[in-house]
C-alpha positions as CSV (number, residue, x, y, z in Angstrom):
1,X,304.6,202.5,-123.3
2,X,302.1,204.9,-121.3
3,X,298.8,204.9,-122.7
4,X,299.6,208.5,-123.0
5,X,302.5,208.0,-125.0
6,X,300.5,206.1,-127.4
7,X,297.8,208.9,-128.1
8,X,300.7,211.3,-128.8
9,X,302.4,209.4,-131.1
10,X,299.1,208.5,-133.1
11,X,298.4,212.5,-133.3
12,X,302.0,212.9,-134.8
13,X,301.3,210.0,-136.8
14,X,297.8,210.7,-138.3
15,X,296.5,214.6,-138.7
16,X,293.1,213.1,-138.3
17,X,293.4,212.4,-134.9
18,X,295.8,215.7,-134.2
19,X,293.0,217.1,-135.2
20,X,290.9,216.1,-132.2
21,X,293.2,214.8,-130.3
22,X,292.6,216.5,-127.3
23,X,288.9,214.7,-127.2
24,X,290.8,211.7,-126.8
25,X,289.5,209.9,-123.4
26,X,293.3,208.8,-122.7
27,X,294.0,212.2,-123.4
28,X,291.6,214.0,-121.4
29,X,292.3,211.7,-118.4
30,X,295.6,213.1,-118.2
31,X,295.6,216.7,-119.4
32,X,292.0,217.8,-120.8
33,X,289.9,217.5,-117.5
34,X,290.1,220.8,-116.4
35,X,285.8,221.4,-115.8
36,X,283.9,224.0,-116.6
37,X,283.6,225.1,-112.6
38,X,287.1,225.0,-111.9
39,X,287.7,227.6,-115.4
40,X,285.3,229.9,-113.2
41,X,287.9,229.9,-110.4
42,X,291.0,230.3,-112.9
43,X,289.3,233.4,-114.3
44,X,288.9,234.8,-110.9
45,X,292.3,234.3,-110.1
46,X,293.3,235.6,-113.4
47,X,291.0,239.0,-112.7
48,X,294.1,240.1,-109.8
49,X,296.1,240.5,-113.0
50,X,295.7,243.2,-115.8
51,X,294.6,240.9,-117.6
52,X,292.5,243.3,-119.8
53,X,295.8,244.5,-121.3
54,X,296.7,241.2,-123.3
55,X,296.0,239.9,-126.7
56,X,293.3,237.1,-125.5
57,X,293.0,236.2,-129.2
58,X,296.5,234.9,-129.1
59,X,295.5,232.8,-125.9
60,X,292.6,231.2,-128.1
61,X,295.1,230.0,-130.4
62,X,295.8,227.0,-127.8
63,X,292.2,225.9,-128.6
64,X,293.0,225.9,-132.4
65,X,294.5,222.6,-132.5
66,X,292.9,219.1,-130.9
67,X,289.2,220.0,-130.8
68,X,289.1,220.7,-126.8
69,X,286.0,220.8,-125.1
70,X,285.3,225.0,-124.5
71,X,282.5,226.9,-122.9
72,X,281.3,230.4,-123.1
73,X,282.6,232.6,-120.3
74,X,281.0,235.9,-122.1
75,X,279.6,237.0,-118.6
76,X,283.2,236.6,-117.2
77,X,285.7,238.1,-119.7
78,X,283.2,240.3,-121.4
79,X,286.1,243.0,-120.5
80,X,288.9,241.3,-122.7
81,X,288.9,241.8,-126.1
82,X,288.1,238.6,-128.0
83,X,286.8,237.4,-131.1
84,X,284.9,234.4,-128.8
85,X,284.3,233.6,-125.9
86,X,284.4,230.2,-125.9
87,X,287.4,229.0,-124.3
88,X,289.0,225.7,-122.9
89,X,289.4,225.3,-119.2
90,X,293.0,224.0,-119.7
91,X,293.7,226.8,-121.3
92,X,292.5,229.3,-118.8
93,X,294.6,227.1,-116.4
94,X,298.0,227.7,-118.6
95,X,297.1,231.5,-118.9
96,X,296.5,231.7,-114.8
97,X,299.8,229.7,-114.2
98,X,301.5,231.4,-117.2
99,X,300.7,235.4,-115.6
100,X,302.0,234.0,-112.0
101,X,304.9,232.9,-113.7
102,X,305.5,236.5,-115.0
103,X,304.9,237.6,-111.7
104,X,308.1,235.8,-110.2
105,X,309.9,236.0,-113.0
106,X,309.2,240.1,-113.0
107,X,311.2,240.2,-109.8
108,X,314.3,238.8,-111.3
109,X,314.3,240.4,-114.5
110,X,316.6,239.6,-117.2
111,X,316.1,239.5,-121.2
112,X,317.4,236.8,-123.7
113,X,316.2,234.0,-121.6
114,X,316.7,230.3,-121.5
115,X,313.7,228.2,-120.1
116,X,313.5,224.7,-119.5
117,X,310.1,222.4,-118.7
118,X,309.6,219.1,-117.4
119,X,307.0,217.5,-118.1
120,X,304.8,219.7,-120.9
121,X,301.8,218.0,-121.4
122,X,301.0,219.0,-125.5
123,X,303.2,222.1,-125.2
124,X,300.1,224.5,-124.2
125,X,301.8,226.3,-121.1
126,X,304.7,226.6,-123.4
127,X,302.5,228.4,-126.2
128,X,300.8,230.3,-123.7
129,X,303.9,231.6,-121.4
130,X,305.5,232.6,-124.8
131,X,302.1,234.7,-125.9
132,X,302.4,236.2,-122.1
133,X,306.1,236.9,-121.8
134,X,306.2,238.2,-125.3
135,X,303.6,241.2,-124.5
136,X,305.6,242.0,-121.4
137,X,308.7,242.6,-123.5
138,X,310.7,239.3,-122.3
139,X,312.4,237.5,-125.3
140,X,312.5,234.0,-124.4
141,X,316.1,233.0,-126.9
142,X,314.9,229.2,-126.3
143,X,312.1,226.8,-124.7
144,X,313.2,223.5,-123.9
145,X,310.9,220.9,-123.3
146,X,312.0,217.7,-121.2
147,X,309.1,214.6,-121.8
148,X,308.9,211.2,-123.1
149,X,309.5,210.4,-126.6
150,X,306.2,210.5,-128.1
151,X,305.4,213.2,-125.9
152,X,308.2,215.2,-127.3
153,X,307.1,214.7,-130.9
154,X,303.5,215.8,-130.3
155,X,304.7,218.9,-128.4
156,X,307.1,219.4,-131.2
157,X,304.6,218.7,-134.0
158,X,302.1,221.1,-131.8
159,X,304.4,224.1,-131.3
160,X,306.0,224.4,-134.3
161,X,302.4,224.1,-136.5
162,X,301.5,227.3,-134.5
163,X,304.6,228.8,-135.7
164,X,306.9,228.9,-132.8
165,X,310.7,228.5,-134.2
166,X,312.8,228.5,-130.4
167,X,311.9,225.6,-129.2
168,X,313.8,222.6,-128.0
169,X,312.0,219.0,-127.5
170,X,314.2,216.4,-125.2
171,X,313.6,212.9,-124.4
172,X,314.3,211.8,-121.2
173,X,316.5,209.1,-122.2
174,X,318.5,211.8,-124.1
175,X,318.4,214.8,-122.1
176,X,322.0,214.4,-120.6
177,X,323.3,214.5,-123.6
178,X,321.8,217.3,-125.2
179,X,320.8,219.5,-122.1
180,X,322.0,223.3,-121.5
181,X,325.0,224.0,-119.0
182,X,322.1,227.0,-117.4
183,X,318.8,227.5,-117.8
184,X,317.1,230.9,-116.1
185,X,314.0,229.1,-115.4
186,X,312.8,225.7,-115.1
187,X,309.1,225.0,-115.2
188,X,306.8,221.8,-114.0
189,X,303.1,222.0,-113.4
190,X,301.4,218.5,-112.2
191,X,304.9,216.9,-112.8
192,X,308.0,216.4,-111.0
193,X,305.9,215.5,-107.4
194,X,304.4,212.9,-109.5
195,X,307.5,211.1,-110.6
196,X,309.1,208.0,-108.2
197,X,311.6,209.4,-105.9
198,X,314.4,208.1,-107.7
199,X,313.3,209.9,-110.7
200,X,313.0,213.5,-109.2
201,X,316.4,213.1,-108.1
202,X,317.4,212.8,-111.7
203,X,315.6,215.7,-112.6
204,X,316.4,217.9,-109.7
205,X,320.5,216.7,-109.9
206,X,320.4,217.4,-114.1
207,X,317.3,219.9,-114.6
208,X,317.1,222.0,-111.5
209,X,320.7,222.8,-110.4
210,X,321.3,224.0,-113.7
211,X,318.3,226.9,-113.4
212,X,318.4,229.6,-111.6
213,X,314.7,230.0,-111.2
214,X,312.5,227.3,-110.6
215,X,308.3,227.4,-110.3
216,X,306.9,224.0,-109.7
217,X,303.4,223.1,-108.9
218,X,303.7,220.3,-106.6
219,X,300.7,217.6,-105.9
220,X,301.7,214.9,-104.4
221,X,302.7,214.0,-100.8
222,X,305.4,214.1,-99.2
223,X,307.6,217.4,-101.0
224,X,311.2,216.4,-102.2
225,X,313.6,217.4,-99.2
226,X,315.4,220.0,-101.9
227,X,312.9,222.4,-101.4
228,X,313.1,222.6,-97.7
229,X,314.4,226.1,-98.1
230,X,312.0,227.6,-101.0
231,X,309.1,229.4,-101.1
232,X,306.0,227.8,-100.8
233,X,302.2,228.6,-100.9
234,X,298.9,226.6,-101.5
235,X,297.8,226.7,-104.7
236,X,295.3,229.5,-105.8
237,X,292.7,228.6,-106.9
238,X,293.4,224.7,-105.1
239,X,292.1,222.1,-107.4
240,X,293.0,219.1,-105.5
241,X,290.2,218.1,-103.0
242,X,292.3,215.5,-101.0
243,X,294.2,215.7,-97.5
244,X,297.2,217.3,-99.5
245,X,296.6,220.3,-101.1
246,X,298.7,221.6,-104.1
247,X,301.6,224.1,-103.7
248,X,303.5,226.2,-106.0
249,X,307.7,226.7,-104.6
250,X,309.5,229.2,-105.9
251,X,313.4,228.9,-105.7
252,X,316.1,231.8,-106.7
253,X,319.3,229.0,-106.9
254,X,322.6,230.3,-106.7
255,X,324.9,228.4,-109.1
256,X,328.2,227.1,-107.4
């Protein structure tokens, strides 16, 4: 079991520690690490949206839960309408990533939508996207979430507390058997490019050929020969520091 894994299943398993979970060292090593600096750049990259226009105070509901470590950005978002201004990092990262994701998916609009996400973390770019897509008019019909078991039963336990009823948690031992025939977008942030090659094939033979849409944040080295033909720009702002800087690809699939 991941030490990961373990942390989510004793936050499912004790509200104590869902209560702080996300000051769990195993958990910030993984998810919770965002600093204080790199919030800084994800504001200014969130400032080329109109991002004065949306209910921040539903974006703060992603610090609720877990006790994550926030900070006052008063001087930067003094301009947004919020009952405080002290915010996670991580959360300002799912709000940057969640109003590019709008973006693409603006340019293929539809309504009713399926969307499918591999690799979750605690559910908070799910919450977030939902809270972004829901002010622009876009009814998401169901949110599927593809992680590990306990994973699964955190984001579950997480999502559902903050009153989200559309949402689907799968395994990846049982995500064949349960998966949609179509998805119109799949998600994964910091996920897929981390997997072994054998298990990206998996995903991108069961997941990704089954959505029409896909926005991945890729951070590893070298990218999976499927998206030789999709779009693909650095990361803005980059927060990886080595040789290989981090990419977002975009792909419109056509089903066969």
């Amino acid at each position: 079991m991941y030490k990961h894994e373990e942390t989510c299943y004793d936050a499912v398993n004790d509200d104590n520690a869902f209560s702080i979970f996300k000051q769990n060292q195993k958990f910030v090593e993984i998810l919770e690490h965002v600093t204080y600096e790199q919030g800084l750049l994800y504001i200014t990259e969130i400032k080329k949206y109109q991002y004065k226009h949306y209910d921040w105070n539903l974006f703060l509901e992603n610090d609720i839960i877990g006790n994550p470590l926030t900070y006052n950005y008063y001087n930067q978002l003094y301009e947004a309408k919020m009952n405080t201004y002290n915010i996670s990092p991580t959360t300002l990262r799912y709000i940057c990533f969640g109003l590019k994701i709008l973006e693409y998916f603006k340019q293929n609009m539809q309504q009713n939508i399926d969307i499918v996400e591999i690799g979750g973390g605690y559910g908070g770019q799910c919450k977030i996207l939902q809270d972004i897509f829901h002010q622009n008019n876009i009814q998401i019909k169901s949110y599927t979430l593809i992680d590990l078991d306990g994973v699964c039963k955190l984001q579950n336990k997480y999502l559902t507390t903050l009153g989200f009823t559309n949402i689907i948690t799968l395994s990846n031992t049982e995500c064949l058997e349960k998966i949609y025939e179509k998805y119109d977008l799949c998600i994964s942030n910091y996920a897929l490019g981390e997997f072994q090659k054998n298990i990206q094939d998996f995903y991108i033979n069961n997941v990704l050929l089954r959505s029409r849409l896909h926005f991945i944040t890729w951070n590893t080295y070298p990218i999976h020969d499927f998206f030789m033909y999709s779009n693909i720009v650095e990361e803005s702002p980059q927060t990886n520091p080595t040789f290989f800087k981090n990419v977002i690809i975009t792909t419109n699939y056509v089903f066969r």
